[in-house]
N, CA, C and O of each residue as an XYZ file, in Angstrom:
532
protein
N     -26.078     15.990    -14.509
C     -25.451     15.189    -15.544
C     -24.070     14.764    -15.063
O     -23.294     15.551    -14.522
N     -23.836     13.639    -15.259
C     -22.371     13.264    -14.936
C     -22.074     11.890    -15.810
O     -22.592     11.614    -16.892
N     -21.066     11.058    -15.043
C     -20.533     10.256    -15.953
C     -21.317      8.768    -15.452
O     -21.500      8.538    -14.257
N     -21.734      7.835    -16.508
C     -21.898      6.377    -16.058
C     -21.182      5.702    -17.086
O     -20.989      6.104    -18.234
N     -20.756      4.497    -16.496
C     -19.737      3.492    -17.095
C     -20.508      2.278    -16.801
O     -20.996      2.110    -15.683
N     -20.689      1.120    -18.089
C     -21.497     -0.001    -17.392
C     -20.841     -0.518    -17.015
O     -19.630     -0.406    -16.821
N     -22.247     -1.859    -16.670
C     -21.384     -2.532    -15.908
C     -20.574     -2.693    -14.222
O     -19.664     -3.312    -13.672
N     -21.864     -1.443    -13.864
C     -21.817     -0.531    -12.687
C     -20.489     -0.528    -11.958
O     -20.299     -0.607    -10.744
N     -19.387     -0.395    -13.185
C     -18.047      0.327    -13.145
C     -18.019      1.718    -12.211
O     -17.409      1.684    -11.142
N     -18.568      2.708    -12.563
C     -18.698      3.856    -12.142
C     -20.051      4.747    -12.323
O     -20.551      4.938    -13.432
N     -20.606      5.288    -11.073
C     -21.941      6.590    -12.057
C     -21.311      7.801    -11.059
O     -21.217      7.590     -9.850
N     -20.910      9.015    -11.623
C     -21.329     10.060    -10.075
C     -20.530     11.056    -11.567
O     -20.598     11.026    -12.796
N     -19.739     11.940    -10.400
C     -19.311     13.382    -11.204
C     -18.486     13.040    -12.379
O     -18.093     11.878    -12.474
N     -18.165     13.930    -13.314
C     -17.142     13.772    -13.946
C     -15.475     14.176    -13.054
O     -14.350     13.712    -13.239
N     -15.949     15.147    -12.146
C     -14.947     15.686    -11.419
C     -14.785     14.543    -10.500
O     -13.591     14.246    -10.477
N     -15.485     13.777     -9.732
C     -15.008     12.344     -9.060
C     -14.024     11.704     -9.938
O     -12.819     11.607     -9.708
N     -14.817     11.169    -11.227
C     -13.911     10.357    -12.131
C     -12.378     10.810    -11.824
O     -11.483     10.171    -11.270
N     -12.371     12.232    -12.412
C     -10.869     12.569    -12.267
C     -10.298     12.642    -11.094
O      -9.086     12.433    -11.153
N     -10.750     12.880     -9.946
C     -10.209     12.580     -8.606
C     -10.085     11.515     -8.187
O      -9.611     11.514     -7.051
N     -10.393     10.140     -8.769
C     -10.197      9.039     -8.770
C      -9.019      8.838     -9.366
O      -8.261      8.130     -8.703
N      -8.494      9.317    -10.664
C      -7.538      8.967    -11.666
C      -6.448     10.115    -10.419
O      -5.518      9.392    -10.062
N      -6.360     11.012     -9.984
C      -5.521     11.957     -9.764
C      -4.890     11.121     -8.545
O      -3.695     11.185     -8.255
N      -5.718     10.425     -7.948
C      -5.426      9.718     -6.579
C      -4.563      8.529     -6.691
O      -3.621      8.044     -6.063
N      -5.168      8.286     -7.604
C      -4.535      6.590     -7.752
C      -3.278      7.057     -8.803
O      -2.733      6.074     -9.304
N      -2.846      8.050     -9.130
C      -1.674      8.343     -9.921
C      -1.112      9.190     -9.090
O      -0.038      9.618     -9.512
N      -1.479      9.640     -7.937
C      -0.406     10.351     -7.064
C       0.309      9.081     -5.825
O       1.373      9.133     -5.208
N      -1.027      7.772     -5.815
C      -0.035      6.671     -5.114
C       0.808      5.940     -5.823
O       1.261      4.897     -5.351
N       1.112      6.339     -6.945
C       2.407      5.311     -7.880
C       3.692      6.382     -8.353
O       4.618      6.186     -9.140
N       3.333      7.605     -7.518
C       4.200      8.893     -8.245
C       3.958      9.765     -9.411
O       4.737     10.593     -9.883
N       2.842      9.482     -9.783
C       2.247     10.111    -11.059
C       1.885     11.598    -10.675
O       2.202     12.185     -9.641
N       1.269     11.998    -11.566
C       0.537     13.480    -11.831
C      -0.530     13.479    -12.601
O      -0.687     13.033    -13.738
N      -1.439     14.160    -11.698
C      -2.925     14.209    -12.740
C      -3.127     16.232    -12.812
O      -2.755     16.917    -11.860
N      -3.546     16.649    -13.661
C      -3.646     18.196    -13.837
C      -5.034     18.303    -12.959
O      -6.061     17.641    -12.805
N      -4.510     19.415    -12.520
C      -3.456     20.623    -12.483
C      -2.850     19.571    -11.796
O      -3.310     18.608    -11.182
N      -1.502     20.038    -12.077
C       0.102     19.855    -11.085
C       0.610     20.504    -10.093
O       0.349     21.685     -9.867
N       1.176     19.985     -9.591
C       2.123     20.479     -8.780
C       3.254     21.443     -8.763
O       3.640     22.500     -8.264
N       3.743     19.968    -10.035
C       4.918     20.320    -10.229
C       4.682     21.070    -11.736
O       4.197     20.574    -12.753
N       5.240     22.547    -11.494
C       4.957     23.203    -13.013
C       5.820     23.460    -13.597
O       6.285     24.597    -13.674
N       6.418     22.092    -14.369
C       7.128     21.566    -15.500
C       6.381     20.892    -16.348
O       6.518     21.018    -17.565
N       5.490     20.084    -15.788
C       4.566     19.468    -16.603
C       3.647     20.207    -17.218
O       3.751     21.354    -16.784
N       2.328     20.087    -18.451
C       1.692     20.447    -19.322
C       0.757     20.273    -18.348
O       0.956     19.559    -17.366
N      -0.515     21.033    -18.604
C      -1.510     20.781    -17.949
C      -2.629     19.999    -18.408
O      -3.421     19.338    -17.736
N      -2.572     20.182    -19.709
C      -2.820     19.549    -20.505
C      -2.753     17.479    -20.473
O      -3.420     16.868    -21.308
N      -2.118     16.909    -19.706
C      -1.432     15.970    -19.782
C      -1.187     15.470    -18.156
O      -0.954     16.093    -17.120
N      -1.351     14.129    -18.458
C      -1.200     13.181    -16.773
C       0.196     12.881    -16.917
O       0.628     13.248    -18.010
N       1.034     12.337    -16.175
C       2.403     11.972    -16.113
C       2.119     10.578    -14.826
O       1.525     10.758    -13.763
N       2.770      9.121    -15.328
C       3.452      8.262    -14.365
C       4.636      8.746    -13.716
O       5.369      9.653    -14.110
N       4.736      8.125    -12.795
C       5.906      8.266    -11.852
C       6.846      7.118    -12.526
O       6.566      6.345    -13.443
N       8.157      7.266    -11.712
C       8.894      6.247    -12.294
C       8.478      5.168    -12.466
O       7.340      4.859    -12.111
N       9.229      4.409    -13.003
C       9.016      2.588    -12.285
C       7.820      1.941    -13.586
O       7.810      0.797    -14.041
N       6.823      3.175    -13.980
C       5.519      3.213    -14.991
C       6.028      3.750    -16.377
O       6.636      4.791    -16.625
N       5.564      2.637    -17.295
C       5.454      3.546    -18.691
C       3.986      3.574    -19.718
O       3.079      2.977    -19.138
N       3.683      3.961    -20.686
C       2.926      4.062    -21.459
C       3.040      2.621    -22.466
O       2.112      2.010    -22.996
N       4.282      2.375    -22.509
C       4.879      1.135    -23.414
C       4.474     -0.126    -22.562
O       4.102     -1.103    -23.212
N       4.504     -0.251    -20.900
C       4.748     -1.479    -20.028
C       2.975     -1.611    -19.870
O       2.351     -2.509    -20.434
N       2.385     -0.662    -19.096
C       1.054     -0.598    -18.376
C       0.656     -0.101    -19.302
O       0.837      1.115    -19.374
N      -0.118     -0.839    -20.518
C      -1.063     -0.618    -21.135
C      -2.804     -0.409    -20.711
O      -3.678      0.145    -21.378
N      -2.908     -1.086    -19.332
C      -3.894     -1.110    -18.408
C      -4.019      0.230    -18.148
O      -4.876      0.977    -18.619
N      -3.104      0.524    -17.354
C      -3.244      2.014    -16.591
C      -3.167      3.306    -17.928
O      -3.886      4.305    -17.896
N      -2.381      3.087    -18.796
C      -2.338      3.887    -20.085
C      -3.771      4.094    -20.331
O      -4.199      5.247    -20.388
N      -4.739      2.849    -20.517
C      -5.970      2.889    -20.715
C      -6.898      3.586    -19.991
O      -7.724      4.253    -20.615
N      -6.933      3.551    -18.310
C      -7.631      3.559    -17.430
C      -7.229      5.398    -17.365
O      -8.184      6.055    -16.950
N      -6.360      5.974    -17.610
C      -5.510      7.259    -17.295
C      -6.057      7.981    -18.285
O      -6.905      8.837    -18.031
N      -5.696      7.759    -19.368
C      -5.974      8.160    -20.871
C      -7.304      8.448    -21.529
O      -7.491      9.346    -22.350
N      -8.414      7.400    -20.982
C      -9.396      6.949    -21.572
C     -10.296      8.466    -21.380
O     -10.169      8.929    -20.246
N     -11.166      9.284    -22.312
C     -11.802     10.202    -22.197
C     -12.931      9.625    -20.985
O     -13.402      8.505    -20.788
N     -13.149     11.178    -20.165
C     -14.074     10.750    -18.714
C     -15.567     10.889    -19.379
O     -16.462     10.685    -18.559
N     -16.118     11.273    -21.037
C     -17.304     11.058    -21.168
C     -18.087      9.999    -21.956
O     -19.296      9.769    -21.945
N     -17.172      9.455    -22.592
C     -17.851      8.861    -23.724
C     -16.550      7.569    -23.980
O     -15.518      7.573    -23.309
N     -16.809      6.646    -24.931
C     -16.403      5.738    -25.747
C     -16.170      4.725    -24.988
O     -16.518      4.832    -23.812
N     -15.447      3.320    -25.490
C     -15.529      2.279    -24.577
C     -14.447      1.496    -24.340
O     -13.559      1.801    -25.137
N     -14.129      0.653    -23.629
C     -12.813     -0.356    -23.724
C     -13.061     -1.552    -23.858
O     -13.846     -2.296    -23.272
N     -12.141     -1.751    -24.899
C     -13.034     -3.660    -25.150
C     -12.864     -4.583    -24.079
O     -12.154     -4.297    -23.115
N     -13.431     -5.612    -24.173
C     -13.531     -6.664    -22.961
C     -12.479     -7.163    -22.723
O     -12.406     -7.430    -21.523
N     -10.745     -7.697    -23.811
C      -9.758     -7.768    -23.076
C      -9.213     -6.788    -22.652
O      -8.477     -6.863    -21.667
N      -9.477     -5.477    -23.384
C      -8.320     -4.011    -22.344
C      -9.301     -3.916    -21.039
O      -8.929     -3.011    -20.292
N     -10.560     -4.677    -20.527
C     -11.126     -4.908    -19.575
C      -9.976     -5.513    -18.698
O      -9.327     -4.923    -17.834
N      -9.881     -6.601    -19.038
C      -9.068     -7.875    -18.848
C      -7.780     -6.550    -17.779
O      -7.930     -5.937    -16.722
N      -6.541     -6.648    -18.864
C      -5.380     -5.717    -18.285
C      -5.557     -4.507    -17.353
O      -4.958     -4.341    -16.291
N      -6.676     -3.497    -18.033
C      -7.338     -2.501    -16.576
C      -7.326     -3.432    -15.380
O      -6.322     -3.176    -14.715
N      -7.993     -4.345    -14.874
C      -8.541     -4.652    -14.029
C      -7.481     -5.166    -13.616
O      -7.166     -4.450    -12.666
N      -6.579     -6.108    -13.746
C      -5.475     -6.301    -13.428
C      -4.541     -5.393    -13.181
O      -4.148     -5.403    -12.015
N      -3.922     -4.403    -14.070
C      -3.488     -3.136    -13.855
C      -3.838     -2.323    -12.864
O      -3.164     -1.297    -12.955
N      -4.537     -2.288    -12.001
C      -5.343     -1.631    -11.223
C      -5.552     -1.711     -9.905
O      -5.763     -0.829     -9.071
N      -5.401     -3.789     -9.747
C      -5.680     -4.204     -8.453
C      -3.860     -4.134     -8.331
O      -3.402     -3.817     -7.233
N      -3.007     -4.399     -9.341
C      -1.791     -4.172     -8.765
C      -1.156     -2.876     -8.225
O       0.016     -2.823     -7.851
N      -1.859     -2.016     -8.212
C      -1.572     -0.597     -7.796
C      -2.393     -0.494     -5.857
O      -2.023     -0.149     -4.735
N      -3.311     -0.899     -6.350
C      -4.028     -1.317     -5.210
C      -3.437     -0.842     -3.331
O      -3.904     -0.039     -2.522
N      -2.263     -1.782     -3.264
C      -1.645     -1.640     -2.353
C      -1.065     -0.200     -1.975
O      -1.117      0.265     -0.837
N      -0.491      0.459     -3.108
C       0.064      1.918     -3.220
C      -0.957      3.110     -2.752
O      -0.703      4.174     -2.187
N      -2.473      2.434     -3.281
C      -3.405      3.556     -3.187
C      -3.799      3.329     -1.524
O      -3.850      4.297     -0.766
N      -4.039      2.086     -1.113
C      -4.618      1.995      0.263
C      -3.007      2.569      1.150
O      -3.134      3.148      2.228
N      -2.004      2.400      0.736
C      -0.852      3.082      1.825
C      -1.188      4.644      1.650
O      -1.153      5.430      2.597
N      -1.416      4.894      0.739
C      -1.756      6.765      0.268
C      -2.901      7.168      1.389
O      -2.869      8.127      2.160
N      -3.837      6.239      1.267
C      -5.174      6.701      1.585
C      -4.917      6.726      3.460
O      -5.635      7.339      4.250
N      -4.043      6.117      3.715
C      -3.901      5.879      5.084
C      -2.988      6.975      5.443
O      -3.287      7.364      6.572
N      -2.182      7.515      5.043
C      -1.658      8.838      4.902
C      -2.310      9.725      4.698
O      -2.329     10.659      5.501
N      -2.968      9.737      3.708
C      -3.832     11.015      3.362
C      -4.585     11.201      3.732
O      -5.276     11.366      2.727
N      -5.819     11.509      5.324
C      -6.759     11.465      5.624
C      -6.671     13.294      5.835
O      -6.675     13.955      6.873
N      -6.623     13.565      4.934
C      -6.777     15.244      4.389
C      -8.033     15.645      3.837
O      -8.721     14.824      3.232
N      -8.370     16.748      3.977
C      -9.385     17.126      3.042
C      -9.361     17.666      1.736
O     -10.264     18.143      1.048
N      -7.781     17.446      1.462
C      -7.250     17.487     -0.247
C      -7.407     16.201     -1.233
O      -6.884     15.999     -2.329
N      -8.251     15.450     -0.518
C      -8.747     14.299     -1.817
C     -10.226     13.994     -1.007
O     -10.948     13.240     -1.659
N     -10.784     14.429      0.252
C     -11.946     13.911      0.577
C     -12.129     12.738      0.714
O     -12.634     12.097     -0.207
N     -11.838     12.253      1.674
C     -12.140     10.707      2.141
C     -11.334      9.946      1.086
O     -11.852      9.667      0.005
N     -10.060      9.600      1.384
C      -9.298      8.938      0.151
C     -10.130      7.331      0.629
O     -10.582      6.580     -0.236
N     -10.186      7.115      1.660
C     -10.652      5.603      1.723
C     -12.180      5.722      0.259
O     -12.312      4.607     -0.244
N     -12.612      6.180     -0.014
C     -13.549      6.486     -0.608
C     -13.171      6.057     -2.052
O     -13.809      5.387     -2.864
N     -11.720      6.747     -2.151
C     -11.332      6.029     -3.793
C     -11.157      4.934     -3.549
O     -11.496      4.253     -4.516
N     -10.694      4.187     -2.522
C     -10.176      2.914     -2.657
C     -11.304      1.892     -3.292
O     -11.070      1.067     -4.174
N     -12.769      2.154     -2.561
C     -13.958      1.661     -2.694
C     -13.815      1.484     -4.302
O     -13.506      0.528     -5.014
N     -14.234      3.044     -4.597
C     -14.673      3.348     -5.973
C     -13.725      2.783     -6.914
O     -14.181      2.674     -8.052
N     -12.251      2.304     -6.710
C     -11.534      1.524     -7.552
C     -11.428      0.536     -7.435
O     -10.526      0.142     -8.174
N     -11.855     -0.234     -6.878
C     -12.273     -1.789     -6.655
C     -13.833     -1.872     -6.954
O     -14.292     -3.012     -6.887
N     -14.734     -0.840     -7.278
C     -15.669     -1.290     -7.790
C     -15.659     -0.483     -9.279
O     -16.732      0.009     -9.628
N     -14.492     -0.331    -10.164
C     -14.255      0.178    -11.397
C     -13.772     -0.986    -11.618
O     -14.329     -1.550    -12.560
N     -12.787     -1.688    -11.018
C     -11.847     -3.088    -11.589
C     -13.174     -4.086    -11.621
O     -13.294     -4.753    -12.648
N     -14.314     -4.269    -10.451
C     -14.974     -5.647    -10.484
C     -15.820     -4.864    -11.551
O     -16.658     -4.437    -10.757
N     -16.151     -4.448    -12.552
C     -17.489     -3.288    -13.470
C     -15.958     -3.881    -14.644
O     -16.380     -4.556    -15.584
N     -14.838     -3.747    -14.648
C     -13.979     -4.302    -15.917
C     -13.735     -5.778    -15.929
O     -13.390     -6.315    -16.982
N     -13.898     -6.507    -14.776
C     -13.834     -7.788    -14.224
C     -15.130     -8.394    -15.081
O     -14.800     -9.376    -15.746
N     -16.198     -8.110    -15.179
C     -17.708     -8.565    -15.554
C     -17.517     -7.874    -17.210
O     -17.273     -8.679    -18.109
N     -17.581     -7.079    -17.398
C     -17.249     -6.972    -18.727
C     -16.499     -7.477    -19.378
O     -16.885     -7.714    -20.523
N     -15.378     -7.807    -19.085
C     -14.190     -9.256    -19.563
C     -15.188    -10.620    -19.900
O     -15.364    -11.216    -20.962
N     -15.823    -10.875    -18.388
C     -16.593    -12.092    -18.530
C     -17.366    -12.379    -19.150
O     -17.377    -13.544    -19.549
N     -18.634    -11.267    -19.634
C     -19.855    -11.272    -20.212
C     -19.005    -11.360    -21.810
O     -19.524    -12.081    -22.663
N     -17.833    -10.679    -22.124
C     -17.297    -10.194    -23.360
C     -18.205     -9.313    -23.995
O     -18.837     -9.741    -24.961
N     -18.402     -7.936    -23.536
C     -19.166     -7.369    -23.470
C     -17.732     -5.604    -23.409
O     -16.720     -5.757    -22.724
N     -17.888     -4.547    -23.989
C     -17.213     -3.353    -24.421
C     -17.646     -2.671    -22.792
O     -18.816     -2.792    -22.429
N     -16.431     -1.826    -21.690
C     -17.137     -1.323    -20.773
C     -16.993      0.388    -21.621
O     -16.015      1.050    -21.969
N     -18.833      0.673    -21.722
C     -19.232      1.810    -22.112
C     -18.695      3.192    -21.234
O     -18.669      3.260    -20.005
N     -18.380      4.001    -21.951
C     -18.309      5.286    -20.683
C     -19.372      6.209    -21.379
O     -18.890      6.587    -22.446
N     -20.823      6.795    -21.159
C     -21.904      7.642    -21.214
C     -21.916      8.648    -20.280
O     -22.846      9.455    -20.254
């Protein structure tokens, strides 16, 4: 059992999902739990500077959004997907750094987040809700 998102956004672990979100929020300065840094809640993701909850409503979405269930409408499609490819650059400099076995093939997220943005890209278009099951 794991997670699918239509729109062939995403299908695999739930634990991928979040290693996807942990990756792409450790290339903008963020924090995904567990932390690092233990000041933060564990409970709770943190942006890095420069990011807010108020500005990137995209990434608020994409960060936030529960990894089993419910959906995002076709324009918070819209801003994800945009939100996302603009990070883009941050995650492929990470991934080129990080060829560790503490994220497992980061080139791997890069894939899997460019085929989460084109899965919010088609759901925008169709105007169509991207499901998370």
């Amino acid at each position: 059992m794991g997670l699918y998102v239509t729109h062939d956004a995403f299908e695999g672990a739930y634990s991928s999902f979040n290693n996807l979100r942990r990756f792409l929020l450790k290339s903008i300065g963020g924090s995904w739990p567990p932390h690092d840094n233990h000041k933060f809640k564990d409970g709770y993701w943190y942006f890095g500077k420069d990011y807010s909850t108020k500005i990137h409503k995209g990434l608020t979405e994409f960060f936030g959004h529960s990894d089993c269930d419910g959906v995002i409408t076709p324009e918070m499609c819209r801003v994800v997907a945009e939100e996302l490819e603009a990070i883009l650059p941050y995650a492929e400099e990470l991934a080129n750094k990080e060829m560790s076995h503490e994220y497992m093939q980061p080139n791997r997220y890069i894939e899997t987040a460019k085929q989460f943005i084109n899965g919010c890209k088609l759901a925008f278009e169709l105007n169509e809700p991207l499901e998370f099951r």
